[in-house]
C-alpha positions in Angstrom: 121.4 69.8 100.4 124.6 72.0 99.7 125.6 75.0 100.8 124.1 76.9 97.9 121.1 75.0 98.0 120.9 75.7 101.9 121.8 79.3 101.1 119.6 80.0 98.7 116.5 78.4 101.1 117.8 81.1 104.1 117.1 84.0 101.1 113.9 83.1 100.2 112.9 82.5 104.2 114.6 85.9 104.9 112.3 87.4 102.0 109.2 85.8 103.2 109.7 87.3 106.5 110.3 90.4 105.2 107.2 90.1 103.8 105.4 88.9 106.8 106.6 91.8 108.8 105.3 94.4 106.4 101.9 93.1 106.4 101.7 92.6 110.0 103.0 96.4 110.1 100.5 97.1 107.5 97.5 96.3 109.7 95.8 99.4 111.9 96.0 97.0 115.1 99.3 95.4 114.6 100.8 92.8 117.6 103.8 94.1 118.5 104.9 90.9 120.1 104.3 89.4 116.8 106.3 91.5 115.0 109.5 91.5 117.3 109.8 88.0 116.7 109.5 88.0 113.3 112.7 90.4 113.4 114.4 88.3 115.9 114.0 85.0 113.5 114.9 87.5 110.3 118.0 88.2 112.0 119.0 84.9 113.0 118.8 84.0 109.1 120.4 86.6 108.2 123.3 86.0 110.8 123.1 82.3 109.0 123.8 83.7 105.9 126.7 85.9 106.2 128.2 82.3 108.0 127.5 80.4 105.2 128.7 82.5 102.5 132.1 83.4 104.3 132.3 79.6 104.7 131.7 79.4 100.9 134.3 82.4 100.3 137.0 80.5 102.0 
């Protein structure tokens, strides 16, 4: 895969988490728990990311 291709794959997992979290939120009796580890992994992709594009901006 190249480092676009791997790029663009982080995006669309960041989105779906994004996604994930809102629906979780969404719910009257939400799991916390849940929900802070969907952050946590949204955030390691997204510290992934900015890696990989200052690698590709170099």
């Amino acid at each position: 895969m190249t480092t676009e291709g791997h790029i663009a794959a982080l995006e669309r997992r960041h989105q779906q988490l994004e996604r994930e979290i809102e629906a979780e939120m969404g719910h009257l009796s939400h799991d916390d728990l849940l929900i802070a580890a969907l952050k946590r992994k949204k955030l390691e992709i997204k510290d992934e990311l900015s890696r990989l594009q200052a690698k590709v901006a170099a």
